[in-house]
mmCIF file of the N, C-alpha and C atoms, coordinates in Angstrom:
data_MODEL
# 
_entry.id   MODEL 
# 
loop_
_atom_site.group_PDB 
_atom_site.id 
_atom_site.type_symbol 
_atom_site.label_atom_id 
_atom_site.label_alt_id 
_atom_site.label_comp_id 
_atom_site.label_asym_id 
_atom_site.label_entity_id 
_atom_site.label_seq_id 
_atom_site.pdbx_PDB_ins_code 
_atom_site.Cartn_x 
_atom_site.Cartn_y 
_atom_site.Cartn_z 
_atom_site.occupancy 
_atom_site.B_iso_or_equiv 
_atom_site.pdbx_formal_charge 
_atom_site.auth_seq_id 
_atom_site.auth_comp_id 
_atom_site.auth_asym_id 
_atom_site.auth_atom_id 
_atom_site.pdbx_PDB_model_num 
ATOM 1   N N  . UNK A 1 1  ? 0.802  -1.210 0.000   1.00 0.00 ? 1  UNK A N  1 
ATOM 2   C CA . UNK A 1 1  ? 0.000  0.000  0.000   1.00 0.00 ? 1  UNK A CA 1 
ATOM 3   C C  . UNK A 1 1  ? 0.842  1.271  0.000   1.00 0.00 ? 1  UNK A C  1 
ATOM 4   N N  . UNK A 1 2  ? 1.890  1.269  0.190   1.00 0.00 ? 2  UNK A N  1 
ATOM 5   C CA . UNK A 1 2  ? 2.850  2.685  0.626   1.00 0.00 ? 2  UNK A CA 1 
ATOM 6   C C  . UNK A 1 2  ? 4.513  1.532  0.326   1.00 0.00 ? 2  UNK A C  1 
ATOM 7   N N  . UNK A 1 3  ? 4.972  2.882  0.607   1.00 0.00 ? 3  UNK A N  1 
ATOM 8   C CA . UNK A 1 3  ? 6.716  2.438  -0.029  1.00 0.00 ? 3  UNK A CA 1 
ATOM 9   C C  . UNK A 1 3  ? 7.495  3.732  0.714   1.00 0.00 ? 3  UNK A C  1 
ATOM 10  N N  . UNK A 1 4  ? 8.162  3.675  1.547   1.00 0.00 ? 4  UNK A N  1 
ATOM 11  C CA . UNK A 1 4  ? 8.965  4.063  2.380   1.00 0.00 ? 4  UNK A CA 1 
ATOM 12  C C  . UNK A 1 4  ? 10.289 4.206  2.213   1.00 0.00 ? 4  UNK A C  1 
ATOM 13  N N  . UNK A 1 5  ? 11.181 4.887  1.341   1.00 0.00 ? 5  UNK A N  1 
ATOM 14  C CA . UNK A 1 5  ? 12.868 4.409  0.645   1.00 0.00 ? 5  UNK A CA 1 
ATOM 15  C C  . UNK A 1 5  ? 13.662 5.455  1.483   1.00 0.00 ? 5  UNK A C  1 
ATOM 16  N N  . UNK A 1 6  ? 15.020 5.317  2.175   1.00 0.00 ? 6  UNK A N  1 
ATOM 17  C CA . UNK A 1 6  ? 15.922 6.143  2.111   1.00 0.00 ? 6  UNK A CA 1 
ATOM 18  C C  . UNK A 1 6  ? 16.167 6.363  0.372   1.00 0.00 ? 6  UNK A C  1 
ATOM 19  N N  . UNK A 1 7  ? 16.422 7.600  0.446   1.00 0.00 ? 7  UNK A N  1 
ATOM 20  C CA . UNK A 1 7  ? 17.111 8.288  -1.146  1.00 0.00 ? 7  UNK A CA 1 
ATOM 21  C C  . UNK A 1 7  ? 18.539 7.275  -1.222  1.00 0.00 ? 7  UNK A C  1 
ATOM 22  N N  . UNK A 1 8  ? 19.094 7.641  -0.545  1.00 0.00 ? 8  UNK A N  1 
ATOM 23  C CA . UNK A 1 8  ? 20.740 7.376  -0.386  1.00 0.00 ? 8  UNK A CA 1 
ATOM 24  C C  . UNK A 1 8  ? 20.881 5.341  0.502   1.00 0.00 ? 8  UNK A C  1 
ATOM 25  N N  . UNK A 1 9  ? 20.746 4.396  -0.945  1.00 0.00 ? 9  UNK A N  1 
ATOM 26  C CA . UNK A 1 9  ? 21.003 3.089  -1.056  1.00 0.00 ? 9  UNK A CA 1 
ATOM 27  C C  . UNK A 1 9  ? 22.396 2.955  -1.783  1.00 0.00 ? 9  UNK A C  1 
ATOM 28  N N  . UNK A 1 10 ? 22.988 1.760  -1.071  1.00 0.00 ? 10 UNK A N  1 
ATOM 29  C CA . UNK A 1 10 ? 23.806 1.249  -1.546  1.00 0.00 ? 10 UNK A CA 1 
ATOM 30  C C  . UNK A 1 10 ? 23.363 0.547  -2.773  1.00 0.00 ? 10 UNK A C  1 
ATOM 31  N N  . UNK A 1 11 ? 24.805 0.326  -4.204  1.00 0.00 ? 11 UNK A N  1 
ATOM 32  C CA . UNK A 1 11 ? 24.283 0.045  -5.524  1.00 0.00 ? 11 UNK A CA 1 
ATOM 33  C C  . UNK A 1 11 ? 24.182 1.268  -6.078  1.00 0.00 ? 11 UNK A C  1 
ATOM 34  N N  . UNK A 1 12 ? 23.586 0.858  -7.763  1.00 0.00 ? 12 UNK A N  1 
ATOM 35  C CA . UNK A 1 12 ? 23.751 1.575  -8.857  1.00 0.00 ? 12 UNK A CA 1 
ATOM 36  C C  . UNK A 1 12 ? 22.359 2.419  -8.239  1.00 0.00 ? 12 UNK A C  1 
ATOM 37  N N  . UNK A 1 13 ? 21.040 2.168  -7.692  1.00 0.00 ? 13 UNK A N  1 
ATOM 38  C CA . UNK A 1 13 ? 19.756 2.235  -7.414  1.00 0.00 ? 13 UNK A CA 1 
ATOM 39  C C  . UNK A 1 13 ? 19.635 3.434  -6.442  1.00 0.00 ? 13 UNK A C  1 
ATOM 40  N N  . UNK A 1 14 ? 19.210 4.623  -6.097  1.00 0.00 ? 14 UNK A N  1 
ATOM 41  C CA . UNK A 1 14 ? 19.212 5.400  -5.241  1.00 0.00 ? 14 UNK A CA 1 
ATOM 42  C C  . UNK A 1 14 ? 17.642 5.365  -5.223  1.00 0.00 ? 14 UNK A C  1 
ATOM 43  N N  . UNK A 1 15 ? 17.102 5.857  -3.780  1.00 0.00 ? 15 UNK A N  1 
ATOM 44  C CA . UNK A 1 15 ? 15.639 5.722  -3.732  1.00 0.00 ? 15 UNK A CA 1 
ATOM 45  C C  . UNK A 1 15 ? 14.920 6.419  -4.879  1.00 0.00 ? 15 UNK A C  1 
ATOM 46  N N  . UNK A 1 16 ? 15.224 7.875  -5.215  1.00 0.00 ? 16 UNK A N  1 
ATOM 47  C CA . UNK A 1 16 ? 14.552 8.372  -6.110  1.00 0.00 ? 16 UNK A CA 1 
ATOM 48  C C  . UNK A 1 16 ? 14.471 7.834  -7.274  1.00 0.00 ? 16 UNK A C  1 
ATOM 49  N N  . UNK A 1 17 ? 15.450 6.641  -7.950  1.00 0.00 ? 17 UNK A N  1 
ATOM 50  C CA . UNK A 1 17 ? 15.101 6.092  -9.121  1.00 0.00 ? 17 UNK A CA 1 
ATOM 51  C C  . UNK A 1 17 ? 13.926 4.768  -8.452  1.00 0.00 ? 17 UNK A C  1 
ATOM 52  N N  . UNK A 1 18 ? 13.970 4.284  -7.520  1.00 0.00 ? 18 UNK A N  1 
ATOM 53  C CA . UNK A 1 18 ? 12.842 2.868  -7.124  1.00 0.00 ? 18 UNK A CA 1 
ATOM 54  C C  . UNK A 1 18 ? 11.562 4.008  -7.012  1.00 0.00 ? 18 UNK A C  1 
ATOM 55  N N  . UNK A 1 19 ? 11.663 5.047  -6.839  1.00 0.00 ? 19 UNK A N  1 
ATOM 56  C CA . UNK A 1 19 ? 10.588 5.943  -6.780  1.00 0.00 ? 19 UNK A CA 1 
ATOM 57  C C  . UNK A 1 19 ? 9.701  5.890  -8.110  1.00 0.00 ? 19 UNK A C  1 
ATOM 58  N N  . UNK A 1 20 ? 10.439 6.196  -8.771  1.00 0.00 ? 20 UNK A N  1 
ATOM 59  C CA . UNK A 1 20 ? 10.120 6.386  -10.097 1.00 0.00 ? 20 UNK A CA 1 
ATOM 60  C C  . UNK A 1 20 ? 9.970  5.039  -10.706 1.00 0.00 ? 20 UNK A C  1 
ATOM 61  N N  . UNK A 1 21 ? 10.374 3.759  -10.520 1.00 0.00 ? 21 UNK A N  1 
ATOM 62  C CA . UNK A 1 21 ? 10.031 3.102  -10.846 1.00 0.00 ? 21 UNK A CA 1 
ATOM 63  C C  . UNK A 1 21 ? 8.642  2.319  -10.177 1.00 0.00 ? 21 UNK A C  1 
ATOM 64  N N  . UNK A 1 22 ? 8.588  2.413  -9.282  1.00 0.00 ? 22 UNK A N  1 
ATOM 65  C CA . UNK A 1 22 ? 7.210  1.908  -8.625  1.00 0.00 ? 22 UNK A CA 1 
ATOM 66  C C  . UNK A 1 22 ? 5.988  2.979  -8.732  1.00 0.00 ? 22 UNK A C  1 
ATOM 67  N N  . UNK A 1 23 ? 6.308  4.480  -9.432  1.00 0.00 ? 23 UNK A N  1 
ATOM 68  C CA . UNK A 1 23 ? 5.167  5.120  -10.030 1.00 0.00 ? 23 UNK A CA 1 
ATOM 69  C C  . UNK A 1 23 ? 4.804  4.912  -11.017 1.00 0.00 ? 23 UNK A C  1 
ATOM 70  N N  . UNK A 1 24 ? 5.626  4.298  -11.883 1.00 0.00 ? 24 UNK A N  1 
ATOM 71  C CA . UNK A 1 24 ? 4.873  4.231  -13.437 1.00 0.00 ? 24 UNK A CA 1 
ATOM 72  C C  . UNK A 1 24 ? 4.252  2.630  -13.533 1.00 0.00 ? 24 UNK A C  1 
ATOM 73  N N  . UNK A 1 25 ? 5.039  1.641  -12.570 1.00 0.00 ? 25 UNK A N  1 
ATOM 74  C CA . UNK A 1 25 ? 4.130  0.205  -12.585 1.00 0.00 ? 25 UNK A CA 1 
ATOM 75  C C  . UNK A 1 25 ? 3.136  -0.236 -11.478 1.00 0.00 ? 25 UNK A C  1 
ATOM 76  N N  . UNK A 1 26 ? 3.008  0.971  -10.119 1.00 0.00 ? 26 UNK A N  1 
ATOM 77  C CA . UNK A 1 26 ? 2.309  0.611  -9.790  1.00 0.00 ? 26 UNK A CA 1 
ATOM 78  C C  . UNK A 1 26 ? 1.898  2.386  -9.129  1.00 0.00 ? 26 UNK A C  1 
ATOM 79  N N  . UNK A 1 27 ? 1.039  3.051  -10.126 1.00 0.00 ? 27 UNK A N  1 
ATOM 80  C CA . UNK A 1 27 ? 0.880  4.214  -9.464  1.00 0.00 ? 27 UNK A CA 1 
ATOM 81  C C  . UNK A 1 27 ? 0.002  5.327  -8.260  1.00 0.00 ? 27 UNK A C  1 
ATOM 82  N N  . UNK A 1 28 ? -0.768 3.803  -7.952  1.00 0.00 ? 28 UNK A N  1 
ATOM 83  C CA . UNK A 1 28 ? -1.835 3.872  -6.846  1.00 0.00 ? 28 UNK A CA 1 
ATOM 84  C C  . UNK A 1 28 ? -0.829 3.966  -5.455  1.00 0.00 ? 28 UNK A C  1 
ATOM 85  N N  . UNK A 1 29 ? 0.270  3.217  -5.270  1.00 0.00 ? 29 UNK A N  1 
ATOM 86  C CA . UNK A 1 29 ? 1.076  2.974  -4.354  1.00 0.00 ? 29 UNK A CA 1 
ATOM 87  C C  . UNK A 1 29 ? 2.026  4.480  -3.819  1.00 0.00 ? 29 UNK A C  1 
ATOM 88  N N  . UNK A 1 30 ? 1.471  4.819  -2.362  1.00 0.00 ? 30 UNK A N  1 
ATOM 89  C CA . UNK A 1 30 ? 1.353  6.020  -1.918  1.00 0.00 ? 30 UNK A CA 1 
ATOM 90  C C  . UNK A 1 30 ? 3.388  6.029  -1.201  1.00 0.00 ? 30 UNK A C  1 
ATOM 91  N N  . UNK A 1 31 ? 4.155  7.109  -2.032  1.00 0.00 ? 31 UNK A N  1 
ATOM 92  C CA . UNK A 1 31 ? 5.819  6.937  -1.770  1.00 0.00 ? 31 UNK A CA 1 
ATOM 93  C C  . UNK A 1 31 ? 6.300  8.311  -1.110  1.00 0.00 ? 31 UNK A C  1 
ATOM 94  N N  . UNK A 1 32 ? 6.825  7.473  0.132   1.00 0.00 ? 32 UNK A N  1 
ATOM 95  C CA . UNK A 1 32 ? 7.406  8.754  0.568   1.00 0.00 ? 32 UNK A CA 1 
ATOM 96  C C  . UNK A 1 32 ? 8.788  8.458  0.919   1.00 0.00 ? 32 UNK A C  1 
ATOM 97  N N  . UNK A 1 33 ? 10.257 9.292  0.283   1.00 0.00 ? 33 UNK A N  1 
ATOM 98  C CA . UNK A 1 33 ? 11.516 9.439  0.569   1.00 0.00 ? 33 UNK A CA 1 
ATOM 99  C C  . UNK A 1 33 ? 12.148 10.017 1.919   1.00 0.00 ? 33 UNK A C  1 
ATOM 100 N N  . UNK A 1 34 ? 13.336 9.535  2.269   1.00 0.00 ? 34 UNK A N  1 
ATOM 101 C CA . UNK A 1 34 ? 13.690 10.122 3.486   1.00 0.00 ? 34 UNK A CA 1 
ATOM 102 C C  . UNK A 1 34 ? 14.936 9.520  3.351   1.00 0.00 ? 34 UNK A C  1 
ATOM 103 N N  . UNK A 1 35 ? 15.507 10.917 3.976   1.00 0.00 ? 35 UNK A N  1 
ATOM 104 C CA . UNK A 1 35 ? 16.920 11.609 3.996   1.00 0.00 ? 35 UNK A CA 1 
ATOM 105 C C  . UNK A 1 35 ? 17.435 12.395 5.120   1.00 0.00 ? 35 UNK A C  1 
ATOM 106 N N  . UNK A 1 36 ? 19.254 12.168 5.477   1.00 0.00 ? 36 UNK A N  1 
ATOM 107 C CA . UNK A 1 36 ? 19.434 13.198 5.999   1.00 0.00 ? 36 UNK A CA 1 
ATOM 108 C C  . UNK A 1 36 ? 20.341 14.431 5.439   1.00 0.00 ? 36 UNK A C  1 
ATOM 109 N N  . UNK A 1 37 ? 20.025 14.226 4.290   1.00 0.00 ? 37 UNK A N  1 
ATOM 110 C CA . UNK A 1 37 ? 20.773 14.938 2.874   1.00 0.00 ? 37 UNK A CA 1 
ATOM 111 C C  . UNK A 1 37 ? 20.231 16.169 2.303   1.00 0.00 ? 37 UNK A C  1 
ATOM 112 N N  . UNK A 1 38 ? 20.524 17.626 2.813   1.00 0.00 ? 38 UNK A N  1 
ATOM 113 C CA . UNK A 1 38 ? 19.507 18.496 2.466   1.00 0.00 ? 38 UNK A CA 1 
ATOM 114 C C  . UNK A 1 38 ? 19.394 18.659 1.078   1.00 0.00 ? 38 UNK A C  1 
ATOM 115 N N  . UNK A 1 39 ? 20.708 18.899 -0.124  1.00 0.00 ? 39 UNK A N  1 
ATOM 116 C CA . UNK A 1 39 ? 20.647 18.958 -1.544  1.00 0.00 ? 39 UNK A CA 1 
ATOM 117 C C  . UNK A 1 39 ? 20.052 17.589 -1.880  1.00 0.00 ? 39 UNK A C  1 
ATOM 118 N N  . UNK A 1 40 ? 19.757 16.639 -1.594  1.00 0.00 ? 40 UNK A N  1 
ATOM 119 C CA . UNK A 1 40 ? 19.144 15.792 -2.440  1.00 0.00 ? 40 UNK A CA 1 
ATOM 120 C C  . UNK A 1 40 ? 18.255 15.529 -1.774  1.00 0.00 ? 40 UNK A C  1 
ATOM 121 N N  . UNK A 1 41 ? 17.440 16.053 -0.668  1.00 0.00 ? 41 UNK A N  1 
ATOM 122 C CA . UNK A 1 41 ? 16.057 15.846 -0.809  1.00 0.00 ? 41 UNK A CA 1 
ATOM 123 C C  . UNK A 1 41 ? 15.247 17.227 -1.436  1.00 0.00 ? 41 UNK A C  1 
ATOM 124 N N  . UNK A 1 42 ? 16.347 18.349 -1.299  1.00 0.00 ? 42 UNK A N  1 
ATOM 125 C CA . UNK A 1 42 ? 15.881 19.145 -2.570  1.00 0.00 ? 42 UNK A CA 1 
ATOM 126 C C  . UNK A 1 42 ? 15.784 18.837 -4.318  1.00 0.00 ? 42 UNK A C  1 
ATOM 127 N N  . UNK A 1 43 ? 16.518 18.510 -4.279  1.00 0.00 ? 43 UNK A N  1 
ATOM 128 C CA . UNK A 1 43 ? 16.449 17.225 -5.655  1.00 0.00 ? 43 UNK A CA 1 
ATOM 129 C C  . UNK A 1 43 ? 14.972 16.562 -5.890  1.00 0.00 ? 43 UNK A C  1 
ATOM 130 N N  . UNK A 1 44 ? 14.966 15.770 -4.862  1.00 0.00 ? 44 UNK A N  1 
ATOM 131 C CA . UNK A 1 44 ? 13.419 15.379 -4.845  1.00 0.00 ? 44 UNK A CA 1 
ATOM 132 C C  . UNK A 1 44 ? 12.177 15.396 -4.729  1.00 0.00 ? 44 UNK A C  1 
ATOM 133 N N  . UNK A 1 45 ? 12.531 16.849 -4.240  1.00 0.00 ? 45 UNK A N  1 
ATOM 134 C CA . UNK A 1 45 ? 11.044 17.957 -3.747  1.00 0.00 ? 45 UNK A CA 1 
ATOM 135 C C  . UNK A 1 45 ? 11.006 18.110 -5.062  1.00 0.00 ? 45 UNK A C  1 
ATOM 136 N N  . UNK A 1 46 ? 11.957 18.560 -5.950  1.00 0.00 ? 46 UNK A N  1 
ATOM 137 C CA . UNK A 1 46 ? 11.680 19.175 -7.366  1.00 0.00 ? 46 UNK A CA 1 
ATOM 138 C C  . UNK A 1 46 ? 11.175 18.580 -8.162  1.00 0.00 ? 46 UNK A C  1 
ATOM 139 N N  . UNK A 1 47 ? 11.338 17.434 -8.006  1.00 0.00 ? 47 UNK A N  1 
ATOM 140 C CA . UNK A 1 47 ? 10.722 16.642 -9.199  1.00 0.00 ? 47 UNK A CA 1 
ATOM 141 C C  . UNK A 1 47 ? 9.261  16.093 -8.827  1.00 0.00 ? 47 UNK A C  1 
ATOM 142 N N  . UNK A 1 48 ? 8.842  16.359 -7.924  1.00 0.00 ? 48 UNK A N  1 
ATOM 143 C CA . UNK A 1 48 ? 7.853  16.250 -6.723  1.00 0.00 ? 48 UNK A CA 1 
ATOM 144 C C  . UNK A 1 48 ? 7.388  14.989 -5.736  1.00 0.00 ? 48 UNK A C  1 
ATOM 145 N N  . UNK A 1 49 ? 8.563  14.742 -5.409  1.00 0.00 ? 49 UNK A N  1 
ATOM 146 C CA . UNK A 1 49 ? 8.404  13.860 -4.443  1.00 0.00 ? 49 UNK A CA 1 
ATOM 147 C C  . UNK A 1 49 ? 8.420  14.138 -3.508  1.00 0.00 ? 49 UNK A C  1 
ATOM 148 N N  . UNK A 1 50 ? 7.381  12.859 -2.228  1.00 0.00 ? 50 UNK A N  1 
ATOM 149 C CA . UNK A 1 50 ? 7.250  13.817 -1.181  1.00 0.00 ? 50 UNK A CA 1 
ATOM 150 C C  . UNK A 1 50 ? 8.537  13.409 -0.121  1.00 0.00 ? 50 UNK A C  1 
ATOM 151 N N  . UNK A 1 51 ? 9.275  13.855 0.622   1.00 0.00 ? 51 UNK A N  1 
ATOM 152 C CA . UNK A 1 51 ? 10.668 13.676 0.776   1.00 0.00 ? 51 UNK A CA 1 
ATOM 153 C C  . UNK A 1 51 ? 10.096 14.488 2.417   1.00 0.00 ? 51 UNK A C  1 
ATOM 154 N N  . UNK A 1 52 ? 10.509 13.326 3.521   1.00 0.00 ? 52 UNK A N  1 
ATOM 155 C CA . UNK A 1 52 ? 10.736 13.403 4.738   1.00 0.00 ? 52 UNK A CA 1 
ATOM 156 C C  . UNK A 1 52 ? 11.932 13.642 5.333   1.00 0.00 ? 52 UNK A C  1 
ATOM 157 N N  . UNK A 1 53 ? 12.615 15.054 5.929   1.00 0.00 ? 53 UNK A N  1 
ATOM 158 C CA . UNK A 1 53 ? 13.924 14.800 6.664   1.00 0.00 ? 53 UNK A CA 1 
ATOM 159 C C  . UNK A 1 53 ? 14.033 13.916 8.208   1.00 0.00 ? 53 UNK A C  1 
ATOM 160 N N  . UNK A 1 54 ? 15.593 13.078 7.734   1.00 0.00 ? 54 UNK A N  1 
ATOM 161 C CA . UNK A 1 54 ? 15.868 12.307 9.614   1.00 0.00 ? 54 UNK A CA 1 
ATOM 162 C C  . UNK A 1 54 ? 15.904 13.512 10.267  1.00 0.00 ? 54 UNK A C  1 
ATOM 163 N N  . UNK A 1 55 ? 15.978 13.191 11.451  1.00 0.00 ? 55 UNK A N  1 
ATOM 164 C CA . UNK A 1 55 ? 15.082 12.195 12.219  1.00 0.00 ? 55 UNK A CA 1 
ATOM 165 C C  . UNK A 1 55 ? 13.553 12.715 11.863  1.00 0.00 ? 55 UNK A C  1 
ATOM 166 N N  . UNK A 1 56 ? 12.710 11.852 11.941  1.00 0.00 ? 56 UNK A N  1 
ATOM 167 C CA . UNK A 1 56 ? 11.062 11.816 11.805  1.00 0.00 ? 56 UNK A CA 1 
ATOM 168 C C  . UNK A 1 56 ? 10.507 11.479 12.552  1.00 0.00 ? 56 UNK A C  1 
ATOM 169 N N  . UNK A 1 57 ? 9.190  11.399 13.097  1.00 0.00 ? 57 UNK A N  1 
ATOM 170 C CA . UNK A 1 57 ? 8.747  10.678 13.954  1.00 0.00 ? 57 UNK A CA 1 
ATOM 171 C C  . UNK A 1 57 ? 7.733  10.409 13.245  1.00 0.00 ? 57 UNK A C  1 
ATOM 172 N N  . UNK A 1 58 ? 6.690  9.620  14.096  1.00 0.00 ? 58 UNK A N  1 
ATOM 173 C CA . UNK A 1 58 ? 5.542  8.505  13.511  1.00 0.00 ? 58 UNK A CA 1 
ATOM 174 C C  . UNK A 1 58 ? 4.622  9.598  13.205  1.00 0.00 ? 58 UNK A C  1 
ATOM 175 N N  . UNK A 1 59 ? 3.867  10.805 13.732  1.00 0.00 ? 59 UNK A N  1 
ATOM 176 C CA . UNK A 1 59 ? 3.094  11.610 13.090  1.00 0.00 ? 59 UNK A CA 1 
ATOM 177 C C  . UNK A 1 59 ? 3.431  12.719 11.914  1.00 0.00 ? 59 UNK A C  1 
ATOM 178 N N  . UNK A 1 60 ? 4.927  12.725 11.673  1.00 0.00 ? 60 UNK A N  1 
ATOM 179 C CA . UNK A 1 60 ? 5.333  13.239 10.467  1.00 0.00 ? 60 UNK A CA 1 
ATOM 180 C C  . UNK A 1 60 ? 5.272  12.414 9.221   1.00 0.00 ? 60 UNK A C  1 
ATOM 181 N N  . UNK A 1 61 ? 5.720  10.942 9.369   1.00 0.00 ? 61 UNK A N  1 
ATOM 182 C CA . UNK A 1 61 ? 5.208  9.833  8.587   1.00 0.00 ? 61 UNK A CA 1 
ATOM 183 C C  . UNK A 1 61 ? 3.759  9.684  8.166   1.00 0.00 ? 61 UNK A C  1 
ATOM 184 N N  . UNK A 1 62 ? 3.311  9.589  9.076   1.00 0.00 ? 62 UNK A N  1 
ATOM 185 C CA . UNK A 1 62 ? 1.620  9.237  8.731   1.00 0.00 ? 62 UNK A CA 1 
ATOM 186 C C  . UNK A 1 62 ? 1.128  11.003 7.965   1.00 0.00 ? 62 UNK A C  1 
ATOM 187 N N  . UNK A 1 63 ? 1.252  11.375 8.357   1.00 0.00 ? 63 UNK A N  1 
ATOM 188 C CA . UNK A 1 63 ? 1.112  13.003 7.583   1.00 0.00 ? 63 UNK A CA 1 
ATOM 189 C C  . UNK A 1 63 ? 2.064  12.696 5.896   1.00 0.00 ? 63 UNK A C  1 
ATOM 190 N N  . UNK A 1 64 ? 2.810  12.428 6.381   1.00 0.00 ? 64 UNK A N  1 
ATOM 191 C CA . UNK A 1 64 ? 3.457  12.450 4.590   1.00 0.00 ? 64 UNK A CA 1 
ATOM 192 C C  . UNK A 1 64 ? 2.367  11.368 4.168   1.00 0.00 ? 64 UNK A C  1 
ATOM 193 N N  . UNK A 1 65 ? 2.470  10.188 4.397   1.00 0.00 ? 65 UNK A N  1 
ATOM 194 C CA . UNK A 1 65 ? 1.455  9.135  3.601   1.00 0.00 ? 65 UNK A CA 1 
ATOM 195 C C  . UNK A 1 65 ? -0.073 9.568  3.413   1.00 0.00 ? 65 UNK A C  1 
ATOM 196 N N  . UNK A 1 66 ? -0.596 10.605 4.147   1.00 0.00 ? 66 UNK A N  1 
ATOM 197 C CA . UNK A 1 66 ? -2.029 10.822 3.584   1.00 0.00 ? 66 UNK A CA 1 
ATOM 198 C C  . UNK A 1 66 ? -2.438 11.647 2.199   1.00 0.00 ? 66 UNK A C  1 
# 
């Protein structure tokens, strides 16, 4: 139902590309990024993703997923 990625994965794969790939094959599926990387979760605001900074807590989460 939801998809939860750090941006910043080990590998060729960084969250914002699994982002993008789980929007175009499954685009009902509600994605939110998280980082403690301020230029690249600006990166990802831009392209409009919704992008959570660490630390978070559980009502900043549930607020991004609605």
């Amino acid at each position: 139902d939801c998809l939860v990625s750090d941006i910043v994965m080990p590998g060729a794969m960084d969250g914002v590309e699994l982002v993008r790939i789980v929007k175009v094959r499954f685009p009902a599926i509600r994605t939110v990024l998280v980082t403690g990387y301020s230029d690249i979760a600006e990166r990802a605001r831009e392209e409009g993703f919704t992008v959570l900074r660490k630390p978070y807590d559980l009502a900043s989460l549930m607020e991004a997923l609605s």
